[in-house]
C-alpha positions as CSV (number, residue, x, y, z in Angstrom):
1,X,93.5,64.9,88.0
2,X,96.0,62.5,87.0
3,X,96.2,62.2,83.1
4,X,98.5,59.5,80.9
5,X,98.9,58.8,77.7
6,X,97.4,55.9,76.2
7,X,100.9,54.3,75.4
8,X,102.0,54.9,79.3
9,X,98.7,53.3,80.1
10,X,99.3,50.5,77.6
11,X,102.9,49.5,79.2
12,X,101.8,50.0,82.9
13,X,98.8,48.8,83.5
14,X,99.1,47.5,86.5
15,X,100.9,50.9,87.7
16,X,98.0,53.1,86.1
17,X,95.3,50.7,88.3
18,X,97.1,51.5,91.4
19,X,97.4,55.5,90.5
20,X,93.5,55.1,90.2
21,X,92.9,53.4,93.3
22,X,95.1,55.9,95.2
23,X,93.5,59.0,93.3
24,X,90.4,57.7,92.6
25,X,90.3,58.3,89.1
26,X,93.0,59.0,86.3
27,X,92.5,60.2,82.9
28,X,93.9,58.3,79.4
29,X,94.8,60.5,76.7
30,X,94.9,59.0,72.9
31,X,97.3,60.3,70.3
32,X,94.0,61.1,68.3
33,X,92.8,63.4,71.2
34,X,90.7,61.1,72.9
35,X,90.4,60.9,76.8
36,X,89.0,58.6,79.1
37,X,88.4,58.0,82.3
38,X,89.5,55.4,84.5
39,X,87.3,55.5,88.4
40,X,87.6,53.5,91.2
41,X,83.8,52.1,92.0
42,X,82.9,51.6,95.3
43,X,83.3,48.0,96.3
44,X,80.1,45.9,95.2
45,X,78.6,43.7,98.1
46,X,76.3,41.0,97.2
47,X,73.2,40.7,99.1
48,X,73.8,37.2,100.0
49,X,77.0,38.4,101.8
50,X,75.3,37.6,104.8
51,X,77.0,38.1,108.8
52,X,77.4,34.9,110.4
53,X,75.4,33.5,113.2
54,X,76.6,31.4,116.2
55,X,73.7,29.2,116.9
56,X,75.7,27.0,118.7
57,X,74.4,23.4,117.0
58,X,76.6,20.3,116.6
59,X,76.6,18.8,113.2
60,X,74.4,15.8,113.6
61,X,72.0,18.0,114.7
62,X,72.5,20.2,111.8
63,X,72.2,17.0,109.4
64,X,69.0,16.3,111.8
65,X,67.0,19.3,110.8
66,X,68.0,19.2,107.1
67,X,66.7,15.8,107.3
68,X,63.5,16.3,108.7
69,X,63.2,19.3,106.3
70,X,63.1,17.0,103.1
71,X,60.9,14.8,104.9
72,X,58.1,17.2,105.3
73,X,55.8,17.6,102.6
């Protein structure tokens, strides 16, 4: 595993991120004999990320059926 000091992690940031990406994980070590660990997390998707659908529908008659939608009661 990687491991850093905190002060290498402090002025590279950016550099320490992309070690962690590539390695999954890296380790900090504090002056005061601390460690911690920095992990990549799998990507998060929302579950409203949703695949699109071709239905194929102009967009008056898109603005139709939204219309008749509110209509209803």
């Amino acid at each position: 595993m990687l491991t850093y000091s905190a002060l290498y992690a402090q002025n590279n940031f950016a550099e320490l991120l992309k070690k962690a990406k590539e390695a999954h994980e890296v380790l900090i070590e504090a002056e005061d004999g601390l460690c911690f660990l920095v992990r990549l997390l799998p990507e998060r998707k929302s579950k409203y990320n949703l695949p699109d659908v071709n239905l194929d529908l102009s967009r008056e008659e898109i603005v139709r059926f939204v219309r008749e939608g509110r209509n209803r009661e």
